[in-house]
ROPAVEX-986920 format. One record per residue (C-alpha): x, z, y. Coordinates in steps of 0.1 Angstrom, whole numbers. Last residue first. Example, Ala and Ser with C-alpha at 12.3 -4.5 7.8 and 13.67 -1.06 7.14 Angstrom:
2
px = 137&pz = 71&py = -11 $
px = 123&pz = 78&py = -45 $
***
This chain:
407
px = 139&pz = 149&py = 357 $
px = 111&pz = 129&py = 340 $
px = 133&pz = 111&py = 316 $
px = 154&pz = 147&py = 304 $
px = 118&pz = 164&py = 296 $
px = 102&pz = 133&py = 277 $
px = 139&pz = 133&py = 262 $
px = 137&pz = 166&py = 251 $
px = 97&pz = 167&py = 236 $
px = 101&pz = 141&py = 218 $
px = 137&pz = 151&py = 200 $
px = 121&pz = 182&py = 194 $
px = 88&pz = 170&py = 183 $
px = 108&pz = 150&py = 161 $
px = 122&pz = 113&py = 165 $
px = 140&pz = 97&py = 135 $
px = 175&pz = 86&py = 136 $
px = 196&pz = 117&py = 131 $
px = 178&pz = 128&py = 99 $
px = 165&pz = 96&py = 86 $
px = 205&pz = 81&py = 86 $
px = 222&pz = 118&py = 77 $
px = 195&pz = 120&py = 42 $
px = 208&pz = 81&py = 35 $
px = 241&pz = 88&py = 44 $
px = 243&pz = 123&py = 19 $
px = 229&pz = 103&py = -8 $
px = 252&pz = 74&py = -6 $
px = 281&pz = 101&py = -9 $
px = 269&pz = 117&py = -31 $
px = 263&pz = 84&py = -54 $
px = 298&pz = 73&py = -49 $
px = 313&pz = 103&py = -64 $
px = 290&pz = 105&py = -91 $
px = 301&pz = 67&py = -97 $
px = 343&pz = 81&py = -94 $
px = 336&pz = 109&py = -118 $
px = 316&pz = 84&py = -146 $
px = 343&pz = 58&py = -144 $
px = 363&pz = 85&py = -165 $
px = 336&pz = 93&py = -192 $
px = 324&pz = 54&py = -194 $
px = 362&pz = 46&py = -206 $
px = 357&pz = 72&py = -229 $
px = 326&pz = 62&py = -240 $
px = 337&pz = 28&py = -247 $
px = 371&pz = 41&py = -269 $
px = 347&pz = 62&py = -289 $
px = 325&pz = 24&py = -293 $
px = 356&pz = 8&py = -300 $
px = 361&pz = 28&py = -329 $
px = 328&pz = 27&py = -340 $
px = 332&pz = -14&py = -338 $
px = 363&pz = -10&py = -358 $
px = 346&pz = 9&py = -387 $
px = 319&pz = -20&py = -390 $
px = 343&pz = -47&py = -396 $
px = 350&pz = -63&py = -366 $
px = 357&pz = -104&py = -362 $
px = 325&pz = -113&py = -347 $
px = 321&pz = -146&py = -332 $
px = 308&pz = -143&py = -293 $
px = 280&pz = -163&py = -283 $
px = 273&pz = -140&py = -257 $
px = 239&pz = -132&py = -267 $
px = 249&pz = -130&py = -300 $
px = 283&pz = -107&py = -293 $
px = 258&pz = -84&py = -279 $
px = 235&pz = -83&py = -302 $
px = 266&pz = -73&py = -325 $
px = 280&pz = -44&py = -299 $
px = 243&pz = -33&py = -300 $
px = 237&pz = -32&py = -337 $
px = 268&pz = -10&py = -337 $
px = 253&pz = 17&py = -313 $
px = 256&pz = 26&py = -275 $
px = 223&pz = 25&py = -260 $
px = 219&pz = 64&py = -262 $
px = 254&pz = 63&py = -241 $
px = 243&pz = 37&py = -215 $
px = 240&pz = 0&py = -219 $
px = 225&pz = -20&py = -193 $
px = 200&pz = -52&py = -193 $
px = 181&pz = -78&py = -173 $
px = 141&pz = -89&py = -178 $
px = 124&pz = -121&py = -181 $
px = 88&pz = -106&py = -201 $
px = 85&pz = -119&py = -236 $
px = 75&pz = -89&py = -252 $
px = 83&pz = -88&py = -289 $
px = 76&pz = -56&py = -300 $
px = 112&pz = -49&py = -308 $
px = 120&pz = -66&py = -269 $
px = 99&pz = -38&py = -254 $
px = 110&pz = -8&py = -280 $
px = 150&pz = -16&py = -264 $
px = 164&pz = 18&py = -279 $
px = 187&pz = -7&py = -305 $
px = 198&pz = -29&py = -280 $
px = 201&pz = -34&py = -239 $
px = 180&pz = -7&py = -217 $
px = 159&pz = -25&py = -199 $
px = 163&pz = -36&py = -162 $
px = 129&pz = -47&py = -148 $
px = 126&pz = -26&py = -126 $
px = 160&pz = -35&py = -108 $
px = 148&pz = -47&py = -77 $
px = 117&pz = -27&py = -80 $
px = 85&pz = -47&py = -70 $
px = 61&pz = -42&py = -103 $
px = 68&pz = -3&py = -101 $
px = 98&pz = 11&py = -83 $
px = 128&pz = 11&py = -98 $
px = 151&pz = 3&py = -74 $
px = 132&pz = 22&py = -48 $
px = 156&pz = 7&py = -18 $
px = 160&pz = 30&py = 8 $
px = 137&pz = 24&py = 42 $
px = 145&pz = 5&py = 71 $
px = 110&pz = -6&py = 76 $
px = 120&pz = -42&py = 75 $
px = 145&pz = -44&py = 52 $
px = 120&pz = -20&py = 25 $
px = 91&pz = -44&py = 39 $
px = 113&pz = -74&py = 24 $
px = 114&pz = -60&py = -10 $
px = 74&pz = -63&py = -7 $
px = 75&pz = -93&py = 9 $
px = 93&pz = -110&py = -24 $
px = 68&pz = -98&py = -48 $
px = 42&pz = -109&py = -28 $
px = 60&pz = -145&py = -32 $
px = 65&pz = -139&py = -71 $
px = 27&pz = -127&py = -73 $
px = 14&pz = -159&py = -57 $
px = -19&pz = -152&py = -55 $
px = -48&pz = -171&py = -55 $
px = -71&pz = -175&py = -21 $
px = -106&pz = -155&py = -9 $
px = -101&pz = -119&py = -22 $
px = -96&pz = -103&py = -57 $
px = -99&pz = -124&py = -87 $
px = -98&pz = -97&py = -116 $
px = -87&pz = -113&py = -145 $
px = -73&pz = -78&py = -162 $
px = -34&pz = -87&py = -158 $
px = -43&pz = -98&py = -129 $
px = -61&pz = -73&py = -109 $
px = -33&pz = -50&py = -124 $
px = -9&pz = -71&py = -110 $
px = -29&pz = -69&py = -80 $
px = -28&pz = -31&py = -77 $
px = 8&pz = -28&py = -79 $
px = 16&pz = -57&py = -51 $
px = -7&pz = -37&py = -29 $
px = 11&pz = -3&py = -36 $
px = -19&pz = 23&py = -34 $
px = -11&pz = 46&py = 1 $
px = 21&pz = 62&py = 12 $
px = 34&pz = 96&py = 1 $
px = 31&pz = 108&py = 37 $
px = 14&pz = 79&py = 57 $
px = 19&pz = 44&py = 46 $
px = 43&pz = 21&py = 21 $
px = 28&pz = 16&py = -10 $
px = 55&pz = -12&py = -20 $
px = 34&pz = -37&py = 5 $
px = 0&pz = -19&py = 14 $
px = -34&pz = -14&py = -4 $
px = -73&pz = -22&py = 3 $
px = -103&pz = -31&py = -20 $
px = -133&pz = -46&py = -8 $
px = -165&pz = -47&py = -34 $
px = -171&pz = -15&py = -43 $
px = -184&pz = -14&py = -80 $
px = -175&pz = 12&py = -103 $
px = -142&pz = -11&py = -112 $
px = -138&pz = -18&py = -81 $
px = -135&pz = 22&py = -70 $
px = -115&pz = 30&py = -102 $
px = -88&pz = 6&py = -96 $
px = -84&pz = 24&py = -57 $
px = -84&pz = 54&py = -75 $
px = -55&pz = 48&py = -102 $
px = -36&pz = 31&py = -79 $
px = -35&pz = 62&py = -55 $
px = -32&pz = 86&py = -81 $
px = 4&pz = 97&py = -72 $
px = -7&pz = 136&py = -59 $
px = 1&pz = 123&py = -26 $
px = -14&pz = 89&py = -30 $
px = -36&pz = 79&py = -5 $
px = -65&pz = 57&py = -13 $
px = -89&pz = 42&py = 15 $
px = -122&pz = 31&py = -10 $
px = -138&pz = -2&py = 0 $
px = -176&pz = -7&py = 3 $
px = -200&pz = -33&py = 14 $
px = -237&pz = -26&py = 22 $
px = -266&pz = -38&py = 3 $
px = -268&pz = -16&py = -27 $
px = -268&pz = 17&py = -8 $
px = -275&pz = 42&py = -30 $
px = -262&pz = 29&py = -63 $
px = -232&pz = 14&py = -47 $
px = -224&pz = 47&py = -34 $
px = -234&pz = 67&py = -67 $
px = -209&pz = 40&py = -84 $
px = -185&pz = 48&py = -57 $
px = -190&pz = 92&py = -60 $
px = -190&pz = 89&py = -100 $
px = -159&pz = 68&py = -105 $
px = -139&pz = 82&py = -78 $
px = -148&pz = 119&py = -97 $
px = -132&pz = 100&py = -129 $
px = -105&pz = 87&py = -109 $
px = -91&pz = 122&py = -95 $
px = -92&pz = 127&py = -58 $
px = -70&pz = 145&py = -37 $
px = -51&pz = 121&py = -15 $
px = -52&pz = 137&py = 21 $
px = -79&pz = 112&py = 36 $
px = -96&pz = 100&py = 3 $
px = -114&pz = 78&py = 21 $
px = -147&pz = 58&py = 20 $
px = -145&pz = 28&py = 41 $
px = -183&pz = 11&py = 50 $
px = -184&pz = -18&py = 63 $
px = -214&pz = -37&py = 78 $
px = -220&pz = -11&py = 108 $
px = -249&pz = -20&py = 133 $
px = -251&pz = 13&py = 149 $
px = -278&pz = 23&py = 121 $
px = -252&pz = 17&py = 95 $
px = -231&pz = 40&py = 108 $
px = -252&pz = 66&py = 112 $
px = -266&pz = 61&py = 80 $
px = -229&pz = 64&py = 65 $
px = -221&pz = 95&py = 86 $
px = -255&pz = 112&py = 67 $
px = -240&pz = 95&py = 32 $
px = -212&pz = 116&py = 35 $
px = -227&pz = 145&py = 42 $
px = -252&pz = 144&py = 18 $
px = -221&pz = 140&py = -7 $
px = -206&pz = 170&py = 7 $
px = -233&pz = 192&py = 2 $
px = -241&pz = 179&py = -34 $
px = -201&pz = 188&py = -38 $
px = -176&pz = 160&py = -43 $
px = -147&pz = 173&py = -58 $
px = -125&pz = 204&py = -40 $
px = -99&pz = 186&py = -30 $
px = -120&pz = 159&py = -14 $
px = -110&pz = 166&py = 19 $
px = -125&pz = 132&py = 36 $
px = -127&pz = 107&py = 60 $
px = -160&pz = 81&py = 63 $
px = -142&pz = 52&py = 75 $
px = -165&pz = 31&py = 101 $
px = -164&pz = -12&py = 100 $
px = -171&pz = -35&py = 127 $
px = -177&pz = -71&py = 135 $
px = -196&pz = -75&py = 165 $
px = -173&pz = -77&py = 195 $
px = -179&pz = -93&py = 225 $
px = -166&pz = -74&py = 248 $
px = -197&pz = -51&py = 254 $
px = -200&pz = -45&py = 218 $
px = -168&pz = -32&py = 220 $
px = -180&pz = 0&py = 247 $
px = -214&pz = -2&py = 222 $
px = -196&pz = 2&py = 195 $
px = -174&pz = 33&py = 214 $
px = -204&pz = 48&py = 229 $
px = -226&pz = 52&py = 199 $
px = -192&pz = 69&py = 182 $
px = -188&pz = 91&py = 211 $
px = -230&pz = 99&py = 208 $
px = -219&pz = 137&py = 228 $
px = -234&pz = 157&py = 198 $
px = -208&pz = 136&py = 179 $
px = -174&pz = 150&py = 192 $
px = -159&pz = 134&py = 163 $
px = -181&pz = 128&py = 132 $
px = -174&pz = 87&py = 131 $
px = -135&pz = 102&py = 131 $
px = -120&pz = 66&py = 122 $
px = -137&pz = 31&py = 137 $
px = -123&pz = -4&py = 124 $
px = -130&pz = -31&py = 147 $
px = -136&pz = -67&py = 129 $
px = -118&pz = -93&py = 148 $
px = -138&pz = -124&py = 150 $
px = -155&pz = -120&py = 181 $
px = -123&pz = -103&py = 201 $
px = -102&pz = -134&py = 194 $
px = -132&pz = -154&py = 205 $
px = -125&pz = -135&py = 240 $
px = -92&pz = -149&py = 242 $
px = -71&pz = -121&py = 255 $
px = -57&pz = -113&py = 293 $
px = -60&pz = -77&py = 289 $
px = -81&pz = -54&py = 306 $
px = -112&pz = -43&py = 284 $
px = -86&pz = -50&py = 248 $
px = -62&pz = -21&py = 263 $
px = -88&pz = -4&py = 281 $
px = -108&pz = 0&py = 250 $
px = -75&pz = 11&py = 231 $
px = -74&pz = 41&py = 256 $
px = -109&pz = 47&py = 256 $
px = -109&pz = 53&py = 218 $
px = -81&pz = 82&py = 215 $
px = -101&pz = 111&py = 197 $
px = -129&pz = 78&py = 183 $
px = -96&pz = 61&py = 161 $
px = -100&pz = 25&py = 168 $
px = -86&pz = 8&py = 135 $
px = -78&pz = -33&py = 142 $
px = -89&pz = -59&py = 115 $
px = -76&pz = -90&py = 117 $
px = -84&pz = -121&py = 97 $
px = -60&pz = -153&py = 83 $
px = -81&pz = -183&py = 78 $
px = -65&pz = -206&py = 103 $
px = -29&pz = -201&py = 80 $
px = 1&pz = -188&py = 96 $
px = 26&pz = -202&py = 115 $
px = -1&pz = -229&py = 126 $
px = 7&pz = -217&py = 166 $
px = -28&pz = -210&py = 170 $
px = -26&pz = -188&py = 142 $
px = 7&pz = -173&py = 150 $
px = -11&pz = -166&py = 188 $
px = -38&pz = -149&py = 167 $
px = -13&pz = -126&py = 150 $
px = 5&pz = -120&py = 178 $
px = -22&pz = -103&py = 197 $
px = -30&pz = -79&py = 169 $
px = 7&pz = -73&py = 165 $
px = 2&pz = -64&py = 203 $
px = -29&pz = -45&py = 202 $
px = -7&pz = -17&py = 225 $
px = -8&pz = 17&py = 207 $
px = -40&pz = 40&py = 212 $
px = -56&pz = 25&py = 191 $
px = -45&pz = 16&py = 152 $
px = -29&pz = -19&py = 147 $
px = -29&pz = -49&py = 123 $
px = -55&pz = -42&py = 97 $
px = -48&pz = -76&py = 77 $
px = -68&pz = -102&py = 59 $
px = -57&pz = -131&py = 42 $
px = -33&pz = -122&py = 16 $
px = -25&pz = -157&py = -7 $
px = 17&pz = -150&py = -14 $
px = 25&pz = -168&py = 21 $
px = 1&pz = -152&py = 38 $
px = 18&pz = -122&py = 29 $
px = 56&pz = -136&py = 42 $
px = 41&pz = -146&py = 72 $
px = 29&pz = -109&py = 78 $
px = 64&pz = -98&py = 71 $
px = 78&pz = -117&py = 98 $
px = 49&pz = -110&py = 120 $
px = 59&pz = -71&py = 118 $
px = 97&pz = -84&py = 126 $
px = 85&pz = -101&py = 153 $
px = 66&pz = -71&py = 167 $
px = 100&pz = -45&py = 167 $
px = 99&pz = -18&py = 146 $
px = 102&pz = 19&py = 161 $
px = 113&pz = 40&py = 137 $
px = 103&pz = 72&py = 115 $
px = 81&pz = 42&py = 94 $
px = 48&pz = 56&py = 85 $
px = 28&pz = 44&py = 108 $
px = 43&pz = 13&py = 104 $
px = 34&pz = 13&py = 68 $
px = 1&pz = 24&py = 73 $
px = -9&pz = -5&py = 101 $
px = 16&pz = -37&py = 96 $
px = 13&pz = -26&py = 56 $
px = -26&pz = -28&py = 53 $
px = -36&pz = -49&py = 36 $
px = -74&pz = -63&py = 30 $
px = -88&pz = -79&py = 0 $
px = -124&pz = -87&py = -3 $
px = -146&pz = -105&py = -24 $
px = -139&pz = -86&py = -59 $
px = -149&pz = -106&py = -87 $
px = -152&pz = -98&py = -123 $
px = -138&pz = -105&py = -159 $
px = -123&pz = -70&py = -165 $
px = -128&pz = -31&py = -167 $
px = -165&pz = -27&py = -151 $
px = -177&pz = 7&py = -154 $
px = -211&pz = 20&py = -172 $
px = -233&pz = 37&py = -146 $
px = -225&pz = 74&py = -133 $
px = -248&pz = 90&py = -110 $
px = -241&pz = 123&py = -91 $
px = -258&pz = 150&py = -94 $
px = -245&pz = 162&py = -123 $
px = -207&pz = 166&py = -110 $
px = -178&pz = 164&py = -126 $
***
């Protein structure tokens, strides 16, 4: 922790958070090994709008605004609602290429106005004013709605040095006309006390501008962070469907608004339909081509299988939620057979000595099916590991076919 920073009492529940932005058709298809197709992307962007997500980040220069393109064709179209936003990420190593892209094609230049323009790398190559050049290049198009992330190592905290740096790119920004400022946690470091102190220090500092935290989750505190950035004060807060995004993705959109709801948080412009979010998220796993995470957090399809009886501490404290059961060996007990029968509406006819007998005869049972599942499972495994392996492309792949193509 560091003294230098400020640290103001926290907000836990009861507030408002203004903006919501996702960012599945930008991480997540970064971080899908294969190309998806643009009408698959729009599928699942339906499906958000259809659970209450408004905005979206919808490409990263230098690839083709196409999903970007889409998405206001949709609109006009009604496919999706008039109020759906775009954000698009112009990356200032690669920015003349998506310039040309927006510079030459055949768009509506109200399209351009209303998209808010995303620029990563402020810092690059900044004793030539690239950055200056880029809002001005979009500027030029009719663009005025931009936003600037402020990237970040933050494995070492948030020295006084690096906090003066940060708030050095943030002037910068804000000096070019920047409303939005993105603080990220570029390689997932951060621990949610130290994101306490550095957002409410933010807000502190610059009580006029808007804030949202970028949280990876490599060391599995993305939720965490992205929580503790609201609840210190930032006002925009950002995830993706099932957490899908570079490495070990970023904060699982349907994740953090459950929390947001559990702690009546409104976040963003409409209500949410949690079972409809719910639904994209499983869909993102079709559409990404990724394995299942049955047990993944809030959008598992199986996390809410419990284990049935006597071990089942939710049910014993009377939690209500709708939930499915299996029986393993722990779970495998009397009072189980009986709860059992119950549910089943089943009349017992066992005296207890018969129901441990038919409890050894269950394991057994379990014992034999147990070779054939393991079985299974390897082999599942080994397709999955042979599926990424032979279908993604590597430099070596890249580099071979860029070699065979230009023969």
């Amino acid at each position: 922790m560091n003294a230098n920073l400020y640290y103001k009492n926290l907000r836990f529940n009861n507030f408002p958070v203004p903006f919501l932005v996702d960012e599945t058709l930008r991480e997540g298809v970064e971080r899908c090994p294969f190309p998806i197709s643009v009408e698959s992307k729009m599928q699942l962007l339906e499906k958000m709008t259809e659970a209450g997500i408004r905005d979206f980040i919808v490409g990263c220069g230098p690839e083709k605004p196409d999903v970007w393109e889409a998405l206001f064709k949709y609109r006009e179209a009604n496919r999706i609602p008039k109020d759906t936003e775009a954000s698009y990420i112009i990356l200032l190593n690669c920015w003349e290429t998506a310039f040309d892209y927006f510079k030459n094609g055949n768009f509506n230049p109200d399209w351009i106005k209303e998209t808010t323009f995303s620029f990563g790398m402020i810092n690059y190559r900044e004793s030539q004013g690239t950055f200056k050049k880029a809002v001005d290049a979009f500027r030029s198009l009719g663009a005025g709605k931009f936003k600037a992330s402020v990237l970040n190592n933050f494995r070492n905290g948030v020295e006084p040095e690096k906090y003066a740096e940060i708030c050095r790119q943030i002037n910068n920004a804000l000096e070019l006309g920047v409303s939005i400022i993105r603080i990220n946690d570029s390689v997932g470091s951060m621990q949610p006390h130290i994101t306490h102190q550095l957002c409410s220090t933010l807000v502190k500092d610059y009580p006029k501008t808007i804030f949202c935290f970028h949280a990876h989750n490599d060391t599995g505190l993305a939720l965490a962070n992205a929580m503790a950035s609201i609840q210190a004060g930032f006002q925009m807060i950002e995830g993706s469907l099932a957490g899908f995004g570079n490495r070990s993705g970023i904060a699982p959109m349907e994740q953090v608004l459950n929390m947001c709801r559990v702690n009546n948080i409104k976040v963003g412009r409409q209500p949410i339909d949690m079972k409809k979010l719910l639904e994209a998220a499983l869909l993102s796993e079709d559409i990404f081509m990724q394995a299942p995470n049955v047990f993944r957090p809030v959008s598992g399809a199986m996390e809410t299988d419990s284990n049935f009886g006597v071990l089942n501490i939710p049910d014993f404290l009377g939690v209500p939620d709708k939930k499915n059961y299996f029986v393993n060996y722990p779970g495998l007990h009397p009072d189980t057979i009986k709860m059992a029968f119950k549910k089943c509406e089943i009349k017992n006819i066992y005296t207890e000595e018969e129901i441990l007998e038919g409890i050894d005869k269950l394991r057994s049972i379990m014992e034999t099916e147990i070779h054939s599942i393991t079985e299974s499972y390897q082999d599942m495994k080994s397709s999955v590991y042979r599926f990424y392996h032979e279908n993604s492309w590597g430099y070596e792949k890249l580099s071979k076919n860029f070699i065979d193509i230009m023969k």
